[in-house]
C-alpha positions, -999 to +999 in steps of 0.1 A: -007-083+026+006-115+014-008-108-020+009-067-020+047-087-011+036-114-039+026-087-065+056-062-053+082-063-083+056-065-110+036-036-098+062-013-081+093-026-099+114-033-066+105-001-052+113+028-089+110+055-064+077+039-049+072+040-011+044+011-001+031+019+040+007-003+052-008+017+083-028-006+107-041-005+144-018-029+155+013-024+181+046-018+165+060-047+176+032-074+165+040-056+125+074-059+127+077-094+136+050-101+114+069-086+088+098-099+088+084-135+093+063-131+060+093-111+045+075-082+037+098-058+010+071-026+024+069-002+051+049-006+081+032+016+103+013+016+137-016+034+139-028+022+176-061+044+185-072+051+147-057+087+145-044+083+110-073+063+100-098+089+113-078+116+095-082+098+064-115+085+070-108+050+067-111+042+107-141+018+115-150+032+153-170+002+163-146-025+147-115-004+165-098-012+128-087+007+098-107-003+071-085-016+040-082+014+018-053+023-006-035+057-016-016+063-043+005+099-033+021+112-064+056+127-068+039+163-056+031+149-022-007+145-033-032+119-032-034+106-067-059+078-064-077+062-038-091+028-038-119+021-010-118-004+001-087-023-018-100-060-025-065-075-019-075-111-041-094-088-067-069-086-098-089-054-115-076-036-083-044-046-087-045-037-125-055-004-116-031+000-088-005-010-117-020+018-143-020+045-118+018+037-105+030+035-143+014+074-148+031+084-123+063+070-122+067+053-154+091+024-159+126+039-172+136+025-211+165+011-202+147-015-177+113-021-198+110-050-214+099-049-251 
């Protein structure tokens, strides 16, 4: 996660109409503290029992953990890209994380740089 908050502003551009969830089996209260000790700018979510995770398929039942997966949801309310698992230190996945957000919501002219 530390490398999402670290990458933030370049890939999501301080948030252009780009919601970032991180859903995890942990309590509520263990995220929230962790996040606002790392100063996290995303959303987090609690997903204690893997219901989420088993609706998305990304819930490990004999690890009792959501594996790290990543979905992109378009402007429609669809899944526009997956990417399983998400190698959070990998910079290809965070390249193609980058391409995927630009299609979708491209950066307005008046902020890109040229």
């Amino acid at each position: 996660m530390e490398a999402y908050r670290d990458q933030y502003a370049t890939l999501f551009n301080n948030g252009r109409k780009v919601a970032v969830i991180s859903i995890s089996v942990d309590a509520d209260t263990t995220q929230a503290s962790w996040a606002h000790d790392e100063n996290f700018p995303m959303l987090f979510a609690s997903d204690v029992g893997g219901k989420v995770g088993t609706l998305y398929d990304t819930y490990d039942v004999t690890r009792k953990t959501d594996t790290r997966t990543l979905f992109v949801v378009g402007p429609d309310g669809k899944i526009a890209f997956i990417q399983r698992p998400f190698h959070v230190l990998a910079a290809k996945d965070y390249t193609d994380l980058g391409a995927m957000i630009d299609k979708l919501e491209p950066v307005p002219a008046d902020t890109a740089t040229h």
